[in-house]
N, C-alpha and C positions, 0 to 999 in steps of 0.2 A: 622385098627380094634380097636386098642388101643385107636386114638383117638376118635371116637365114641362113645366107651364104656367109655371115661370121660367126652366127653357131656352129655351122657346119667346120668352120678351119677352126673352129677352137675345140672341137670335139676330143677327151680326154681317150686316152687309151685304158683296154680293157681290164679289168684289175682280174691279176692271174695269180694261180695257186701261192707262189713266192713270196706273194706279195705280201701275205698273211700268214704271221709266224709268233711265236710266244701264246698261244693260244690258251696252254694250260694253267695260266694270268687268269682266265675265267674259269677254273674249277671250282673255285670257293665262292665266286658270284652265284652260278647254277642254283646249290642249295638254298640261295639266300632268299633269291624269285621262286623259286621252286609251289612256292600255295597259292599264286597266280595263274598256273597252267590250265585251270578250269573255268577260269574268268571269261565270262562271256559266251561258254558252251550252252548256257541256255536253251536257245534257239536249236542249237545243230543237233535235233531229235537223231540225224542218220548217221553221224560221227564222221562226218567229213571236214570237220575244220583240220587244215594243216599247217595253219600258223596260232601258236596260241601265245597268248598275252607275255609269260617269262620271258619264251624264244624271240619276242618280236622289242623287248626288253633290251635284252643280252643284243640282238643286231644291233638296238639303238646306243651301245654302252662299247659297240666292237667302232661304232662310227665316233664315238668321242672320242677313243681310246687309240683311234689308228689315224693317222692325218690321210693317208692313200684315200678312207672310204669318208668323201666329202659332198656326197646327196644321198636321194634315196635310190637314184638309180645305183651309184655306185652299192648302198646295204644290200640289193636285190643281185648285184652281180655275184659280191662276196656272198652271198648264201647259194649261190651255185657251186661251190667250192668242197669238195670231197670233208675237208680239213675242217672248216668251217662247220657244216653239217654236222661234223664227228664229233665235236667238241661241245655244240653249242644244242646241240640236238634236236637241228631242226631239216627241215626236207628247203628244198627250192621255194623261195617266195616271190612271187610273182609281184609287178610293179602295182594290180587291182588290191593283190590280199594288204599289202602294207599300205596301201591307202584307205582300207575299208578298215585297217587294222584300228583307226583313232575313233572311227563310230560306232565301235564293238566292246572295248574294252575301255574300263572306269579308269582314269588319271586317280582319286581319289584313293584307291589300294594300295599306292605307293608311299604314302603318307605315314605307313604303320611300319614301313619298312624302314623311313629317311628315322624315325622315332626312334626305332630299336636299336638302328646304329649308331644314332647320336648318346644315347646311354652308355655307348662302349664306349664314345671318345674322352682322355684323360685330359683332363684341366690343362691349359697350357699354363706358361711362367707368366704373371701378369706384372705389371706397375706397385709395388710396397704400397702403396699412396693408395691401392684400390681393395684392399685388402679387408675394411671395413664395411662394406659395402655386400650388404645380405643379398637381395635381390639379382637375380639374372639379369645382367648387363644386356639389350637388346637393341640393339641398331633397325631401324628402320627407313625404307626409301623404295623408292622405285626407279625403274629404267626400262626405257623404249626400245622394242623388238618392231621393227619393218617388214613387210611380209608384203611383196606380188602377186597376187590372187590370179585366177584365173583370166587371157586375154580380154576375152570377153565384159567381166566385172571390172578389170582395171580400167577396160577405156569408158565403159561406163562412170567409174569411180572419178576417173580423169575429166568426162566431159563436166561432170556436177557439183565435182569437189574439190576440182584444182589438182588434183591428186591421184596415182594410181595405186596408192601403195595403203597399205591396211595397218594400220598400229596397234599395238598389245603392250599392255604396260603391266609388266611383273612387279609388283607388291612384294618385298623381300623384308624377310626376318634376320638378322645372321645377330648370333651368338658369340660376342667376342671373346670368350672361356675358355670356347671351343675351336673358335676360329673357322668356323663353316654358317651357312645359312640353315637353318633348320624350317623354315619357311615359306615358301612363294606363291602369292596366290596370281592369277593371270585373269586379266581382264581388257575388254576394250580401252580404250585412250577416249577418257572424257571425264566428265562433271558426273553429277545426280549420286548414281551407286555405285560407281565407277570413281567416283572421287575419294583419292588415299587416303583421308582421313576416313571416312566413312570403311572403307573396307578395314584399315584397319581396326575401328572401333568395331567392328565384327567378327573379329577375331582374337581381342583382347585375352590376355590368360593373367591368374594372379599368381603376386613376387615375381614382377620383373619391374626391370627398369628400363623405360623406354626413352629411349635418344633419337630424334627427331630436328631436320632441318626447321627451317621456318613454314616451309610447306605445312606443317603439322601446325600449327599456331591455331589451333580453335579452343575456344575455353571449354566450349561442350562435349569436345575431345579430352580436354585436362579433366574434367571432371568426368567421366566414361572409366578413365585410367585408374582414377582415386577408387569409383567407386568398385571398381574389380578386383582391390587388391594390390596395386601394383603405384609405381614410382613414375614420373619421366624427367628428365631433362632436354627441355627444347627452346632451338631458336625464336626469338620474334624478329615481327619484323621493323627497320630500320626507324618509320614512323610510330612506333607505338605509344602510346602515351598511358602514363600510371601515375600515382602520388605515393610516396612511401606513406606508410601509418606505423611504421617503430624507426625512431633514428637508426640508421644504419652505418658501416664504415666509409667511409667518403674517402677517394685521395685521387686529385683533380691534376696531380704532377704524375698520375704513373706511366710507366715507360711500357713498353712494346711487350705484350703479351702479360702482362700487370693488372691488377683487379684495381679498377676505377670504383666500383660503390659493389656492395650488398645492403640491399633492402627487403624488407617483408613488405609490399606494397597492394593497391587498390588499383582498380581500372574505372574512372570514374565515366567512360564514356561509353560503355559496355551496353549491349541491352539489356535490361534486368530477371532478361528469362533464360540469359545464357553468361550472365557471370561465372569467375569461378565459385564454389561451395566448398572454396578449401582456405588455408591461407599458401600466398602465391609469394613467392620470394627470385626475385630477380637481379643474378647477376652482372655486371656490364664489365668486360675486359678491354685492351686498349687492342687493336691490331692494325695491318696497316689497310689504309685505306683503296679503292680501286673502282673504277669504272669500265662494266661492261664495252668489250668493242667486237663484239662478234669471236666467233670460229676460228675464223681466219684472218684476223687483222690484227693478231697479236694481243697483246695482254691478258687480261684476263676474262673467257667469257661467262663467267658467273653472274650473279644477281650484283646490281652495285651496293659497296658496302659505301658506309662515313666514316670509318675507322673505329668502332664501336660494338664489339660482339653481348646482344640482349642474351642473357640464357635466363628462361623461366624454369625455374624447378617446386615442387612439394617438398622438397627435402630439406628442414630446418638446419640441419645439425651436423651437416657436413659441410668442413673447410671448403670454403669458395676457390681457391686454388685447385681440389676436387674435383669442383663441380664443372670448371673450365678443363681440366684436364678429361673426364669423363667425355663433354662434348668435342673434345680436339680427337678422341678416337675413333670420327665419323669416318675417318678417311680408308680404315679399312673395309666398307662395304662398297667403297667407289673401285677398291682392288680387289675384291674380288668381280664385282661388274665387268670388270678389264679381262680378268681370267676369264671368266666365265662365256664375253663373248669373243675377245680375240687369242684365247687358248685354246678354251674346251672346244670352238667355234658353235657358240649358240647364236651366231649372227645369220647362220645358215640351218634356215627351219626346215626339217624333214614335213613337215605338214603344216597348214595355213588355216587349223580351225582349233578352237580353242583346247578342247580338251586332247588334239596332239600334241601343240605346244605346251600341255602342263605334262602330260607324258615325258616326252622331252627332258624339259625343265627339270623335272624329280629326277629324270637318270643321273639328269646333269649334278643335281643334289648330291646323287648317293656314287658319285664320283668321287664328288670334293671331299666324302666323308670317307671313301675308302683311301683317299691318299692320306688324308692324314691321320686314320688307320692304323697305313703301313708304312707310317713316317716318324707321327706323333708329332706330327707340327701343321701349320697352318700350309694349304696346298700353295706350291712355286714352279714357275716355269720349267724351274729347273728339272725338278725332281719330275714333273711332267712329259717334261722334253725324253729324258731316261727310259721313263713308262712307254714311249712310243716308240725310241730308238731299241729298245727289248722287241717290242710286239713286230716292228719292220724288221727284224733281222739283225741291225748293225750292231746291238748289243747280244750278250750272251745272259743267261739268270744268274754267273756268279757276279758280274760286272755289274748287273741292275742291286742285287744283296749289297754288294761293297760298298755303291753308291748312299743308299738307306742306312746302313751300317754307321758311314760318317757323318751323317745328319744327326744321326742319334749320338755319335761320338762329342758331335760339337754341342749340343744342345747340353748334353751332362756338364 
C-alpha cells in the first residue's frame, strides 16, 4: 500500500507539446533507418502494423536525445504529439505496440547501420608513440545492466535467488581511432557461453589489436586471436607464473610506471592442451600498489594489485614502453561506460528482454557515432548536454553550430 501511494506522489507530469523542440536534429537520422521500415511486416498479411521498426528507432534515439522522455511511458506519451508524429513519422504508439515492438523486430539490422557510420568517422589525433602500430587498436570489456522484471518474476527471482533484479552484461568493442564502440554483444550475466572470453572468441575479426583486462587471460583465447589474424595486449593475473627462455631486459630499481623486465617467456604450469602456440612475451611495469576495500569504503574497489602490471602480448618488436602505453588506454572504455549509462542514460531500459536491450544498445551506438559525426571527436558531456539544451528549447540551432564550430576550432 505504501509503496503505491509513493509511486503515486512521485508520479511525473505529462510531457506536453513544448516539451519537444529541435525536432528537425532528426531529419538526417530518418534516411539513415529509413530500409528498416519493413522489418518485421512479415506477418501483417492486412497492413495493420502502425509502428514500424525505423519509427520505433527514431522514438528510441528521441528518448536518448531528450532528458524530459526518460521511460517508455514517457516515448508513448511523446508520440502523442502533433510535432513529434510530423517529424518522425509516425502515428500514436500505444504502451502494447512498443512493447511487442522488441519481439517483432531484429536488433541484428542495426549492425549494418553502426558499420556504415563507423566508416564515415575520421581517425582522431592519437599518441606519436602509436603510430606504428598496423592493426586496429580494440578495447574490450564488459559492463553490468540491472533490469526489474516483472512483480511477479522478481519476487520469484527474490525468493530463489537472493535477488530480484535480472542482469545483462554487454560485451563491448570500442575502437580507440575512432573513439566510439563499434560493437556490443548483450548477454545474460554468467559462466559457460556467457562467459567474456568465449563471446569474445566468437566474434574475433582479423588485424586488430586486442587489449584486454586480466579478465581476458586464457591462452586458448591468446591463441583464438593469433590464429584469426589479429594481435592482443592483455592483463595477467597477479599469481602468474612463467620462466623467460631468451634473456630479457631486467631493471629491479625502476621507479613508478617504469618497465621492470621484458621477456619472451614459458608457462611451465599450463595444461599442455591449452598452452600458448605462439611465442608469448611478457611485460611487467612498476605501479602503485592497492587493496580492494569495497564501493563504499574508500580506496580503491578494484581487483587488488602488488604493485606489478603483467602485460602479455604476441607482439615482438614493439618498445615495451608501447606496449604499456597501449594497455594504460584501457581507461577509455570505462568513459565511455560512464557516458553511456549516466549520460545517454542506458541505466534506464526501455525493455527487459534481450533483444530490446540490444535494440537499445545499438541506438545508443549510433548516437555515440553521430556525435562524433558532428563533432569529429570523441562524444562529451558537454557537447551532449548542447544536443539536448537544442532539442528542449533553451538553446537555438545557431547556438548549438557555434558550439560545434569551437570544438572543431580547438581541435585544429
Amino acid at each position: 500500500m505504501c509503496i503505491i501511494a509513493g509511486m503515486a506522489g512521485s508520479k511525473k507530469p505529462k510531457i506536453e507539446e513544448p516539451d519537444i523542440t529541435g525536432l528537425k536534429f532528426f531529419d538526417k537520422l530518418a534516411p539513415l533507418l529509413k530500409r528498416l521500415h519493413d522489418e518485421g511486416c512479415e506477418r501483417d498479411r492486412a497492413g495493420n502494423r502502425q509502428l514500424h521498426y525505423d519509427q520505433y528507432c527514431l522514438l528510441v534515439l528521441l528518448h536518448l536525445f531528450n532528458p524530459i522522455v526518460t521511460s517508455l511511458r514517457g516515448v508513448q506519451q511523446a508520440s502523442e504529439l502533433s510535432k513529434v508524429q510530423k517529424k518522425l513519422g509516425c502515428a500514436r504508439a500505444s504502451l502494447g505496440s512498443l512493447s511487442e515492438a522488441t519481439s517483432v523486430f531484429d536488433a541484428e539490422r542495426l549492425k549494418e547501420i553502426i558499420g556504415e557510420l563507423g566508416d564515415q568517422l575520421q581517425p582522431l589525433a592519437q599518441d606519436p608513440r602509436l603510430q606504428d602500430i598496423q592493426q586496429t587498436i580494440t578495447l574490450v570489456d564488459g559492463t553490468l545492466l540491472a533490469a526489474l522484471p516483472k512483480i511477479m518474476e522478481a519476487s520469484w527471482r527474490k525468493a530463489s535467488k537472493g535477488s530480484g533484479m535480472v542482469k545483462w552484461r554487454l560485451h563491448t568493442h570500442f575502437e580507440v581511432l575512432r573513439g566510439v564502440p563499434t560493437r556490443i554483444d548483450v548477454t545474460p550475466n554468467g559462466g559457460g557461453e556467457h562467459d567474456e572470453r568465449v563471446v569474445l572468441e566468437a566474434a574475433l575479426e582479423a588485424d586488430r589489436l586486442y587489449v584486454g583486462d586480466r579478465g581476458y587471460a586464457k591462452f586458448s583465447l591468446f591463441n583464438g586471436i593469433v590464429a584469426a589474424g589479429s594481435s592482443y595486449v592483455c592483463r595477467l593475473r597477479d599469481n602468474s607464473v612463467w620462466e623467460a627462455v631468451e634473456p630479457g631486459r631486467r631493471d629491479d630499481d625502476a621507479g613508478l610506471n617504469e618497465v621492470i623486465s621484458d621477456e619472451v617467456v614459458r608457462f611451465p604450469h599450463a595444461a599442455a592442451s591449452s598452452r600458448p602456440d605462439h611465442p608469448v612475451r611478457v611485460v611487467c611495469v612498476r605501479i602503485n600498489p592497492h587493496t580492494s576495500r569495497g564501493k563504499y569504503r574508500g580506496g580503491s574497489s578494484g581487483v587488488d594489485s602488488d604493485g606489478v602490471l603483467r602485460i602479455a602480448t604476441n607482439l615482438l618488436d614493439v618498445p615495451a614502453e608501447t606496449i604499456a602505453l597501449i594497455f594504460s588506454g584501457r581507461w577509455e572504455i570505462e568513459t565511455f561506460f560512464r557516458f553511456f549509462k549516466h549520460i545517454l542514460g542506458c541505466r534506464r531500459l526501455l525493455s527487459h528482454d534481450q533483444n530490446g536491450i540490444e535494440i537499445q544498445t545499438y541506438c545508443a551506438i549510433i548516437a555515440s557515432m553521430l556525435i562524433a559525426l558532428w563533432t569529429g571527436r570523441k562524444p562529451t558531456l558537454r557537447t551532449y548536454e548542447m544536443i539536448c539544451f537544442y532539442l528542449c528549447g533553451m538553446a537555438c540551432e545557431q547556438e548549438l553550430m557555434t558550439h560545434l564550430a569551437k570544438l572543431k576550432k580547438q581541435e585544429a
